[in-house]
C-alpha positions in Angstrom: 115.4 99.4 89.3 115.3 102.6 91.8 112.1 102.4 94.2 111.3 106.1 92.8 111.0 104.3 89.2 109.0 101.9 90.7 106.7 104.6 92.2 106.5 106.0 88.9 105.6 103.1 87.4 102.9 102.3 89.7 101.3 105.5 89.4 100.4 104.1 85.8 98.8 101.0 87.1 95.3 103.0 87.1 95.3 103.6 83.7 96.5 99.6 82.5 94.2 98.5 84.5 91.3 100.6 82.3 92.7 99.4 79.5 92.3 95.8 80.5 88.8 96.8 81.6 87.9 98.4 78.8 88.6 95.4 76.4 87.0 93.1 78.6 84.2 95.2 78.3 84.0 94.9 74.9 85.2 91.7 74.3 82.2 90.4 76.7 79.3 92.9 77.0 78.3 92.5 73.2 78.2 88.7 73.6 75.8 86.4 76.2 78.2 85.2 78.6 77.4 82.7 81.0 76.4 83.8 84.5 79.7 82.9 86.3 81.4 85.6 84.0 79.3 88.1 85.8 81.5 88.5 88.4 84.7 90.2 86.0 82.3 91.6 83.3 80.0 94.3 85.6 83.4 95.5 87.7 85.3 95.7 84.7 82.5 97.8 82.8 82.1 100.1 86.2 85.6 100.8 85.8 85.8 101.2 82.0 83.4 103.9 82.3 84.1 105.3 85.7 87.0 106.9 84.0 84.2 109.6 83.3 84.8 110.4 86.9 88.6 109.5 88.3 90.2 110.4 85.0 91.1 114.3 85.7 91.5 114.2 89.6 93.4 110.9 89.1 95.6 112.8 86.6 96.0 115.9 89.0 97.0 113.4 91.8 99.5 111.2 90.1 101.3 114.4 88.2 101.8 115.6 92.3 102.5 112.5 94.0 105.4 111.8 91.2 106.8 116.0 91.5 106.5 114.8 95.2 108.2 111.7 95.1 111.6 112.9 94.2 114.4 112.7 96.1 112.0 110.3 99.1 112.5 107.1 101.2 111.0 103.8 100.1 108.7 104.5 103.9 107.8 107.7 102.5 106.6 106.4 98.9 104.9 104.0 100.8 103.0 106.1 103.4 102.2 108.8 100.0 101.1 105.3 98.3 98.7 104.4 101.4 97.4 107.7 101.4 96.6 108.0 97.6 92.8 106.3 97.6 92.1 108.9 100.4 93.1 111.8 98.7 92.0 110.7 95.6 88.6 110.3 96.9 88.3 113.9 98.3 89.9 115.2 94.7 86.4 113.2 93.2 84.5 114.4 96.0 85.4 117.9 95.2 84.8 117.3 91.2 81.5 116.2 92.0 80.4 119.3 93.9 81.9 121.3 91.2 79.7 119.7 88.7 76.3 119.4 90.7 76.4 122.2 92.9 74.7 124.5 89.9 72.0 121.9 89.3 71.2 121.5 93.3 71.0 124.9 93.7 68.5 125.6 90.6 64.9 126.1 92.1 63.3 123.2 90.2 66.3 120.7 90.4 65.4 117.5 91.8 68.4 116.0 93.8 67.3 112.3 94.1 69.2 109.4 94.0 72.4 112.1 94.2 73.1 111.2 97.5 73.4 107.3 96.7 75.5 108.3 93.8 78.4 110.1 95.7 78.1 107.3 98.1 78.9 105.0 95.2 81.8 107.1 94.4 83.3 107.7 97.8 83.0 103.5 98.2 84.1 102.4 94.8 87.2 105.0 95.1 88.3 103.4 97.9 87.7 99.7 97.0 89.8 100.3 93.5 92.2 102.8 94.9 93.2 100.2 97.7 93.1 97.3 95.5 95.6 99.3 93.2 98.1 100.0 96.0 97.4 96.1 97.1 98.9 95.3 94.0 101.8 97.6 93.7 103.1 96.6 97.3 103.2 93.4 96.3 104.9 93.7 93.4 107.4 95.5 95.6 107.6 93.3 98.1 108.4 90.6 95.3 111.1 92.3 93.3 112.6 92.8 97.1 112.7 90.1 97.3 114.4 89.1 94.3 117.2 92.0 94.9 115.9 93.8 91.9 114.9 96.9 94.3 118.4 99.4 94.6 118.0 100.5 98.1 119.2 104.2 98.0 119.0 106.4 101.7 117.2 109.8 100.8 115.6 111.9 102.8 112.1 111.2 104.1 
């Protein structure tokens, strides 16, 4: 396998990962569950339905890290990789101001709690974007180590 196809596949990992949220979600959330489950269930139901939110600038960032990716060094992949959860957290950042800029600016809008909302974004972003790449450079690192990587030289 070519460390581009790799990339490529990686860039899907987002949207497995729903999936496998989304059924735990439903497979659990109907059902009492004992306490200790708590801690898969309520992450796995934040990301189930924060899809509402990463979906589309997720979307717009994969399609252009992937045109971006072609032709690139495994060091440049993995610096774009690094940088993903950033960028895809100024692409939400910029969705939400797009949605609630009309109702901050409406004379009897009341803005509470928004503040602590984007804060929730910006942090939760972060914490799944990173955990995503966590688990992609592993899986690298492991088929590496396996020789199941081609090392090709390309431009960086």
């Amino acid at each position: 396998m070519k460390h581009r196809r790799l990339f490529g596949i990686a860039l899907l990992f987002p949207y497995l990962l729903w999936g496998v949220c989304l059924l735990i979600a439903n497979l659990f959330s109907p059902r009492a569950v004992p306490d200790i489950w708590n801690f898969l269930l309520v992450p796995a139901m934040y990301y189930a339905i924060g899809i509402i939110f990463w979906f589309i600038p997720y979307t717009l960032l994969a399609i252009g890290m992937w045109i971006l990716s072609k032709n690139r060094s495994v060091v440049f992949l993995r610096k774009l990789g690094l940088l993903a959860p950033v960028l895809l957290t100024g692409l939400i950042l910029i969705e939400y101001l797009i949605i609630y800029i009309p109702i901050l600016i409406s004379p009897n809008s009341e803005s509470t709690g928004m503040t602590g909302f984007l804060l929730l974004l910006v942090v939760s972003s972060l914490f799944f974007g990173y955990l995503l790449v966590g688990i992609a450079l592993a899986i690298f690192k492991f088929l590496e180590s396996k020789n199941l990587i081609e090392e090709v030289q390309l431009s960086t």
